[in-house]
VEXNUTI-397395 format. One record per atom (N, C-alpha, C): residue in three letters; x, y, z; chain. Coordinates in steps of 0.2 Angstrom, whole numbers, plus 5000, padded with zeros to 4 digits. Atoms other than C-alpha are relative to their C-alpha. Example, Ala and Ser with C-alpha at 12.3 -4.5 7.8 and 13.67 -1.06 7.14 Angstrom:
VEXNUTI-397395
   vextor     c1     c2     c3   lummi
      ALA   5004   4994   5000       A
      ALA   5062   4978   5039       A
      ALA   5004   5006   5000       A
      SER   4996   4994   4999       A
      SER   5068   4995   5036       A
      SER   4996   5005   5003       A
END
This chain:
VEXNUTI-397395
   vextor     c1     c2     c3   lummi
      UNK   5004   4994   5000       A
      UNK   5000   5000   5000       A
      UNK   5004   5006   5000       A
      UNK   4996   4997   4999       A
      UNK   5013   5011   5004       A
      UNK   5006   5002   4993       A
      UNK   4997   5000   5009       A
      UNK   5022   5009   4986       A
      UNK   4995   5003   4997       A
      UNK   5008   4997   5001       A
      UNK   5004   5012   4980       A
      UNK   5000   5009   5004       A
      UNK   5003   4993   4997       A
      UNK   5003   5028   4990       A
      UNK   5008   5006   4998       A
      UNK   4993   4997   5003       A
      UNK   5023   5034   4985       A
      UNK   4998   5004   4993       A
      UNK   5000   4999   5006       A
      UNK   5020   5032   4967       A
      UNK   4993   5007   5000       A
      UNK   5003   4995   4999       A
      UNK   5004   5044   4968       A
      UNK   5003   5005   5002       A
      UNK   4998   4994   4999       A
      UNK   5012   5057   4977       A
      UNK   5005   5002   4996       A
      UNK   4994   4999   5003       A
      UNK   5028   5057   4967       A
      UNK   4997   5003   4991       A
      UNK   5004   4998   5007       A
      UNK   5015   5059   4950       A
      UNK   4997   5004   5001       A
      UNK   5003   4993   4999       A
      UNK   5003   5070   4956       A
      UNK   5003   5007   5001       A
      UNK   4998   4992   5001       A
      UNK   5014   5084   4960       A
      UNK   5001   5004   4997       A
      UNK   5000   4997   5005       A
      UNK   5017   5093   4947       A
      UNK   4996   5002   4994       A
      UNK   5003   5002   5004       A
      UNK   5008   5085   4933       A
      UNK   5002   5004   4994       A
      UNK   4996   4997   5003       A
      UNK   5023   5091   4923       A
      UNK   4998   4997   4991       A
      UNK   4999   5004   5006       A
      UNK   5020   5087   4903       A
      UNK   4994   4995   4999       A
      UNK   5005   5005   4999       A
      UNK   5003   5078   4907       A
      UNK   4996   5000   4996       A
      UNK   5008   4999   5004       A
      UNK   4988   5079   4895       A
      UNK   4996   4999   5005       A
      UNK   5005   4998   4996       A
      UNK   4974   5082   4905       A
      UNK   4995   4995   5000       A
      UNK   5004   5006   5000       A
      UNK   4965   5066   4901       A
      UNK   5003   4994   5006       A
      UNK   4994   5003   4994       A
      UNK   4982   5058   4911       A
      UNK   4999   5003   5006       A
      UNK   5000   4997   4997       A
      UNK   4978   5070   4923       A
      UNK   4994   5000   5005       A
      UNK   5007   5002   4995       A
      UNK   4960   5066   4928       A
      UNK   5001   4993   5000       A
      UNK   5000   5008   4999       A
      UNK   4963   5046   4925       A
      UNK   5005   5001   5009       A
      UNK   4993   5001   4993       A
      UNK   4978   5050   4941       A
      UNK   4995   5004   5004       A
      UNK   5005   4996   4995       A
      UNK   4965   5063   4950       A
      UNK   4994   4994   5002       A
      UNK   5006   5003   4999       A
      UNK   4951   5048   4948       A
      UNK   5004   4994   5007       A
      UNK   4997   5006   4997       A
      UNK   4963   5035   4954       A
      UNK   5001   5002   5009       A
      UNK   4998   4998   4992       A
      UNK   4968   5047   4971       A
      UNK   4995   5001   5000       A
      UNK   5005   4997   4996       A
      UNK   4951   5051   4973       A
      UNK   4997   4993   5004       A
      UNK   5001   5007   4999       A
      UNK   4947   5033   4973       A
      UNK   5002   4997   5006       A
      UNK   4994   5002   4993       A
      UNK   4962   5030   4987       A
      UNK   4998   5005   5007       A
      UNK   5001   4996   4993       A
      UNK   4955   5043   4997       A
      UNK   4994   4998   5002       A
      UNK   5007   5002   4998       A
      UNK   4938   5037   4999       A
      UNK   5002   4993   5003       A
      UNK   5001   5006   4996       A
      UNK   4945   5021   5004       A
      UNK   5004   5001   5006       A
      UNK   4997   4999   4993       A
      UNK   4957   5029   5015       A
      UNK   4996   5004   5007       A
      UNK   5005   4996   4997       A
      UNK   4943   5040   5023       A
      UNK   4995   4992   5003       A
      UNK   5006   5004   4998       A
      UNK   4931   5022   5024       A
      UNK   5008   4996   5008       A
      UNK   4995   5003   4993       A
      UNK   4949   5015   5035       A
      UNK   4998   5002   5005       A
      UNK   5001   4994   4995       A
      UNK   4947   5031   5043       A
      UNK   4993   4999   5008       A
      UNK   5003   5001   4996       A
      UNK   4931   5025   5050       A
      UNK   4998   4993   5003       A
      UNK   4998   5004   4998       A
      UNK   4933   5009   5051       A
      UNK   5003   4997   5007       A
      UNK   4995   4999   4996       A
      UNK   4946   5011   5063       A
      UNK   4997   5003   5008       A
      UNK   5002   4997   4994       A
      UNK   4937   5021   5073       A
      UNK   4992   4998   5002       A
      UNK   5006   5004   5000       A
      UNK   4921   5009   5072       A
      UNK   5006   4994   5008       A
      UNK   4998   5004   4996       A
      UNK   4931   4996   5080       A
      UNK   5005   5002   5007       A
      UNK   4996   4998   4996       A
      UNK   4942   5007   5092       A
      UNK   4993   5000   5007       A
      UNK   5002   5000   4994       A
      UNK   4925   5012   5100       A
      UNK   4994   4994   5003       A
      UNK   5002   5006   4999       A
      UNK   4917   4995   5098       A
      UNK   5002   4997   5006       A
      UNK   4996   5004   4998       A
      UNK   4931   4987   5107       A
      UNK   5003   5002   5007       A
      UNK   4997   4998   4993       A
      UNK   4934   4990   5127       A
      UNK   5006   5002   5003       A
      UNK   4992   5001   4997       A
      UNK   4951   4985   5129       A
      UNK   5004   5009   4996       A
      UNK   4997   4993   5004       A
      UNK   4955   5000   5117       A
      UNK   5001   5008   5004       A
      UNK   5001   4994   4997       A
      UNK   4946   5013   5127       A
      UNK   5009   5003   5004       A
      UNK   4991   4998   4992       A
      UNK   4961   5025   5139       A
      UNK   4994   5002   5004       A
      UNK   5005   5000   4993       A
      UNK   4948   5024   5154       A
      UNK   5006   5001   5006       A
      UNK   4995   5002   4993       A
      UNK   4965   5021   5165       A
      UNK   5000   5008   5004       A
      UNK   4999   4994   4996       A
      UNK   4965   5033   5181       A
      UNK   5007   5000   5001       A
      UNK   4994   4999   4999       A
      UNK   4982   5041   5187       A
      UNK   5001   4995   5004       A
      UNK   4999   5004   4999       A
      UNK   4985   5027   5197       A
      UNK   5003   4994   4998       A
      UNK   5000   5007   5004       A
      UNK   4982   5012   5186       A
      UNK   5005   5002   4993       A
      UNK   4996   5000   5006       A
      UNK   4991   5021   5172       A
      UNK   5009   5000   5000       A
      UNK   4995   5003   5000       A
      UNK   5008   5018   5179       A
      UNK   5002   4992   5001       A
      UNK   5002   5010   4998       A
      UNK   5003   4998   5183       A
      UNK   5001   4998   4991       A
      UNK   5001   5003   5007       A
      UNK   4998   4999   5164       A
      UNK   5006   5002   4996       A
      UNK   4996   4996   5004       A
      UNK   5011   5011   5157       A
      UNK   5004   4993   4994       A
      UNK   4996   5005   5005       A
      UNK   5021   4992   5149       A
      UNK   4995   4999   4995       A
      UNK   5003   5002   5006       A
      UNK   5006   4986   5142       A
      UNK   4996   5002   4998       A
      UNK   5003   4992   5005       A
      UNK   4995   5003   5137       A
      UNK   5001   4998   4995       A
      UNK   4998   4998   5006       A
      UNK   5003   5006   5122       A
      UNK   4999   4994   4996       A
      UNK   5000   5008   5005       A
      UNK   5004   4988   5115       A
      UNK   4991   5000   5001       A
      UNK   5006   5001   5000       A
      UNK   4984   4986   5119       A
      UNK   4996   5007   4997       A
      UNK   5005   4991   5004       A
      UNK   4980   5005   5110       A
      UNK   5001   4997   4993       A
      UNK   4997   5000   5006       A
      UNK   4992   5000   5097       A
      UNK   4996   4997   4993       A
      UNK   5001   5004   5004       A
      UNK   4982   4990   5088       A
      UNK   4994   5005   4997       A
      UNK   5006   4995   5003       A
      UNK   4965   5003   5085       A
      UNK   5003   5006   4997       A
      UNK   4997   4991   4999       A
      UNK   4975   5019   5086       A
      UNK   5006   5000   4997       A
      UNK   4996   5002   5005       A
      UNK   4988   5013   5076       A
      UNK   4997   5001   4992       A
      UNK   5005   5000   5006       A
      UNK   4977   5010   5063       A
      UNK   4996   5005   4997       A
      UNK   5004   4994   5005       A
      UNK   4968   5025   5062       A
      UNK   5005   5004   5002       A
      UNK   4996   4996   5002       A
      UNK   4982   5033   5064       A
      UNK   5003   5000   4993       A
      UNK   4996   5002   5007       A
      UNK   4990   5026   5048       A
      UNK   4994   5003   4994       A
      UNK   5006   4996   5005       A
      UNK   4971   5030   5040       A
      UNK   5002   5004   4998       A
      UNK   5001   4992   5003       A
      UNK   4972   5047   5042       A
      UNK   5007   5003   5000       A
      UNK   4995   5000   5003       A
      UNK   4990   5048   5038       A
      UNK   5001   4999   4993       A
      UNK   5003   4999   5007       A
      UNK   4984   5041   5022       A
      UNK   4996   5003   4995       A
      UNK   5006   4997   4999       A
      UNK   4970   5049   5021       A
      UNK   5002   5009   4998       A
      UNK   4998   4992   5003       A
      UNK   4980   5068   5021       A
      UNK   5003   4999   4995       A
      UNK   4997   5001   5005       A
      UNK   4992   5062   5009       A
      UNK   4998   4998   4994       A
      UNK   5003   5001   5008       A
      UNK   4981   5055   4995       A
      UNK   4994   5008   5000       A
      UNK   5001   4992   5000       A
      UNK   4971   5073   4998       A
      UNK   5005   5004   4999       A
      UNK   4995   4995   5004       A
      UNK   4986   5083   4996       A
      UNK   5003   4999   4993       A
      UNK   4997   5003   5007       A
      UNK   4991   5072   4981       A
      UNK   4994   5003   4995       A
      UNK   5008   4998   5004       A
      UNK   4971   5076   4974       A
      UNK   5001   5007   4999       A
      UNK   4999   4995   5000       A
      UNK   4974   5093   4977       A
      UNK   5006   5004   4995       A
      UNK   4995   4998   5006       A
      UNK   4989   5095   4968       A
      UNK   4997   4998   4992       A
      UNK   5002   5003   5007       A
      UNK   4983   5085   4952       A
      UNK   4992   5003   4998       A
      UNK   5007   4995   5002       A
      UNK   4967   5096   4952       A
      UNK   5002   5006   4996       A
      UNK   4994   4993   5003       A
      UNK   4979   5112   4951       A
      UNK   5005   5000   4995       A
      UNK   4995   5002   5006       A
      UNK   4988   5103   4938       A
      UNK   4993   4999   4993       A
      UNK   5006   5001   5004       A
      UNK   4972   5100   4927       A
      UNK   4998   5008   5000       A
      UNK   5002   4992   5002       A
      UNK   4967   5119   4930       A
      UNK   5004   5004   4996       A
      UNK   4993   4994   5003       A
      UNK   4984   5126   4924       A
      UNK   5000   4994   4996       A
      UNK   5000   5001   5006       A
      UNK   4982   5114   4911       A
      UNK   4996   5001   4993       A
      UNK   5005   4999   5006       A
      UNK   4966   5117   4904       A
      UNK   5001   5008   5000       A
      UNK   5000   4994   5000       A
      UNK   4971   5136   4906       A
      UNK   5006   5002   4996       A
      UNK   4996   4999   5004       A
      UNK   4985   5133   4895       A
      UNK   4998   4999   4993       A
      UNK   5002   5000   5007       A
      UNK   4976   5125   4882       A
      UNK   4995   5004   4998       A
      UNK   5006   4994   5002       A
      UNK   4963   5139   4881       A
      UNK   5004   5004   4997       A
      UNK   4994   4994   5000       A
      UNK   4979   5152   4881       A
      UNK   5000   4996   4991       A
      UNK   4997   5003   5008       A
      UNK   4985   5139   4865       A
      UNK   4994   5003   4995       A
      UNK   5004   4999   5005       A
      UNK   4968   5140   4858       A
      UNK   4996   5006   4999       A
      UNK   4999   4992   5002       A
      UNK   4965   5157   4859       A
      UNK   5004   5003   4995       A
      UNK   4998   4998   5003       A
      UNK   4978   5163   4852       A
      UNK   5001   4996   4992       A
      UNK   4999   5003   5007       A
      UNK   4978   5151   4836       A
      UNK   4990   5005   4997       A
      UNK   5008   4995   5000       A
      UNK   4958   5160   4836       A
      UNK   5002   5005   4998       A
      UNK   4995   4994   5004       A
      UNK   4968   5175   4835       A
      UNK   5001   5001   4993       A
      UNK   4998   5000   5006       A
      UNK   4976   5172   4820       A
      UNK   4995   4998   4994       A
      UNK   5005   5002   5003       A
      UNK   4961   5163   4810       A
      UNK   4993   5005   5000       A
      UNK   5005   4995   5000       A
      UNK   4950   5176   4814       A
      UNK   5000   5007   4995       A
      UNK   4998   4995   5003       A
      UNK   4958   5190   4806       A
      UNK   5000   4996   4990       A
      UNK   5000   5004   5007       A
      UNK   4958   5176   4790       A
      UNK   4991   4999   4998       A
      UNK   5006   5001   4998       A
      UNK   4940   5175   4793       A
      UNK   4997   5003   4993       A
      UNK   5003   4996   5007       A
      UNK   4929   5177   4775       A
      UNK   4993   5006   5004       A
      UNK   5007   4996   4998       A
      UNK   4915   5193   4779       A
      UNK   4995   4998   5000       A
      UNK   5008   4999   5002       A
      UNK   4901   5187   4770       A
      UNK   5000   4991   5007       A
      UNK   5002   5006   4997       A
      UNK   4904   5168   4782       A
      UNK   4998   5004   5007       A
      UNK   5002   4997   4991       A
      UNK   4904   5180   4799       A
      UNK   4992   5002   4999       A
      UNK   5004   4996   5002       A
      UNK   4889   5188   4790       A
      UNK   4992   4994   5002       A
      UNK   5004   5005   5000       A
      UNK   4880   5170   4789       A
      UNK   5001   4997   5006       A
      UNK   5000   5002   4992       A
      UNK   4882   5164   4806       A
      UNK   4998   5005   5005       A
      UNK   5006   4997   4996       A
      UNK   4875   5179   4813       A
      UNK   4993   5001   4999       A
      UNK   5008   4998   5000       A
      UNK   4859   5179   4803       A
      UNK   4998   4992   5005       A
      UNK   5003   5006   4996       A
      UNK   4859   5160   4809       A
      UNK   4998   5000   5007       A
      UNK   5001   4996   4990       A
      UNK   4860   5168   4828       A
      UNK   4994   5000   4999       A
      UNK   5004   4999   4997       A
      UNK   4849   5176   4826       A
      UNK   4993   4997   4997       A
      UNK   5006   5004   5002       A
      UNK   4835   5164   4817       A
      UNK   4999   4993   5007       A
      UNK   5001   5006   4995       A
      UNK   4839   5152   4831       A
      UNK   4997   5003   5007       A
      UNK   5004   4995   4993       A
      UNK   4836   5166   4845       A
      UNK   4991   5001   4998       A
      UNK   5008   5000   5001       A
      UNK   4817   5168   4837       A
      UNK   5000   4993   5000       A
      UNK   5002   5006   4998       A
      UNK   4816   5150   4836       A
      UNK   4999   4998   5009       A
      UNK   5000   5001   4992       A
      UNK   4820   5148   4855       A
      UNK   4995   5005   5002       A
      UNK   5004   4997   4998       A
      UNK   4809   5162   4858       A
      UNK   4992   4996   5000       A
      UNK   5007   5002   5002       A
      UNK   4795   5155   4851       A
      UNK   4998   4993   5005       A
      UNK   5001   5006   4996       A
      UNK   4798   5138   4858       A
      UNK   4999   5001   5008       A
      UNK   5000   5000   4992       A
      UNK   4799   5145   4877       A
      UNK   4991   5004   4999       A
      UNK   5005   5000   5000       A
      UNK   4782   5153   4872       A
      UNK   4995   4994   5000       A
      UNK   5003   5008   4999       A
      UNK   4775   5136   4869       A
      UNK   4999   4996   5005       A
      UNK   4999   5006   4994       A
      UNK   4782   5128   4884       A
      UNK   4995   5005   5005       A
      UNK   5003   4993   4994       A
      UNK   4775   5145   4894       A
      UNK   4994   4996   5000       A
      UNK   5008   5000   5001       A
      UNK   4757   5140   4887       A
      UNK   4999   4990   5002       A
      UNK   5000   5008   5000       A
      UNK   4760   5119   4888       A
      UNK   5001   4999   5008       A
      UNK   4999   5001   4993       A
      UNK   4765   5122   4907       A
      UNK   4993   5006   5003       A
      UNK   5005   4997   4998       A
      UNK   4751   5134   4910       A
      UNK   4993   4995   5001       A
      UNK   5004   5006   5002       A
      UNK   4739   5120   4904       A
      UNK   5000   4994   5005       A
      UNK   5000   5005   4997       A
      UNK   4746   5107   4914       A
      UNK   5000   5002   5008       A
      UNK   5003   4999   4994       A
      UNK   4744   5116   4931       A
      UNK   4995   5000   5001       A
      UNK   5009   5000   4999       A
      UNK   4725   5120   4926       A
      UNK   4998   4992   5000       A
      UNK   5001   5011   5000       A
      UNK   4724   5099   4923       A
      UNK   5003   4996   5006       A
      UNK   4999   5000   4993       A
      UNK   4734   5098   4941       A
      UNK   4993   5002   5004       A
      UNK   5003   4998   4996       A
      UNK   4722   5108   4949       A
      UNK   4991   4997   4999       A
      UNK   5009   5003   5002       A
      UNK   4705   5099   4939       A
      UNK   5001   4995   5004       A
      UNK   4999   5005   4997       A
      UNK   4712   5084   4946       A
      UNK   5001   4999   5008       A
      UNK   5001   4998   4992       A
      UNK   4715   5089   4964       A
      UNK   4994   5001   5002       A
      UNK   5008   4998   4998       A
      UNK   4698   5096   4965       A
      UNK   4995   4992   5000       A
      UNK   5005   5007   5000       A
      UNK   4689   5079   4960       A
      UNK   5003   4995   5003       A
      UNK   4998   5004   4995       A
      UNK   4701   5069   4971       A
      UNK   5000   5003   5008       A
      UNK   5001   4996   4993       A
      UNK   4697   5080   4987       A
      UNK   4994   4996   5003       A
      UNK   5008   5004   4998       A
      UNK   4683   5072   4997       A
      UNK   4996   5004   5002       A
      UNK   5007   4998   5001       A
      UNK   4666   5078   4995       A
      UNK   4997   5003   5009       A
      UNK   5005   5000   4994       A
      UNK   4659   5085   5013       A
      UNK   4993   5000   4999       A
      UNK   5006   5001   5000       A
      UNK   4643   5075   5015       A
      UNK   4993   5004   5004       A
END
């Protein structure tokens, strides 16, 4: 597990040269690793407060009697959800970084593709700019019209709600 949790951190941190596809498949995979290290997390602490011997009940007295054998009888609960949430931060900070490596990469590829829009735009024929604005705006009256319709088709179905409430109400005899 610990191999498995190395290699993730040592990938995720920078996400130097990554495509962004690389970048979510490794962000799915830590997210994957935190949800289980988060399910240890309580696991851990299922079975810590399950389990009596676990509890630290010991009074000032009895905790120098127990002091040898405390820690070996803790070790086992508290050990383990220590080792979770050990885990548990480092595949989160490992998801954090590869998140901020996918935003600063889709924020390059924007930058890339902007500027190539740049260039292509100034190449751009008139009469083509000309044809995709009338199209705009044929498609803006079509969505017009269409949200009038819906207006009227949902006004409808509320008066057909409330015909229907009415004859299922009971009658006072």
């Amino acid at each position: 597990m610990e191999e498995k949790q190395g290699s993730s951190l040592s990938g995720g941190g920078g996400g130097g040269g990554k495509s962004t596809k690389e970048l979510a498949m490794e962000g799915q995979k830590l997210l994957e690793e935190t949800v289980q290290a988060a399910h240890q997390i309580l696991t851990a602490m299922n079975e810590e407060l399950c389990n009596p011997g676990l509890w630290a009940t010991a009074s000032p007295a009895q905790s120098g009697a127990e002091q040898h054998d405390g820690p070996h009888q803790a070790e086992p609960g508290g050990g383990a959800l220590e080792e979770a949430r050990f885990r548990y931060k480092s595949t989160v900070t490992a998801l954090r970084a590869v998140i901020s490596a996918i935003t600063n990469s889709q924020a390059a590829e924007q930058n890339e593709a902007g500027s190539m829009m740049g260039t292509s735009e100034a190449k751009s024929d008139p009469v083509e700019i000309k044809k995709l604005e009338e199209r705009v705006a044929e498609l803006k009256k079509e969505i017009a019209i269409k949200n009038r319709y819906l207006e009227i088709l949902m006004d409808q179905l509320r008066e057909l709600i409330g015909d229907i409430s009415m004859w299922q109400s009971p009658c006072p005899v």
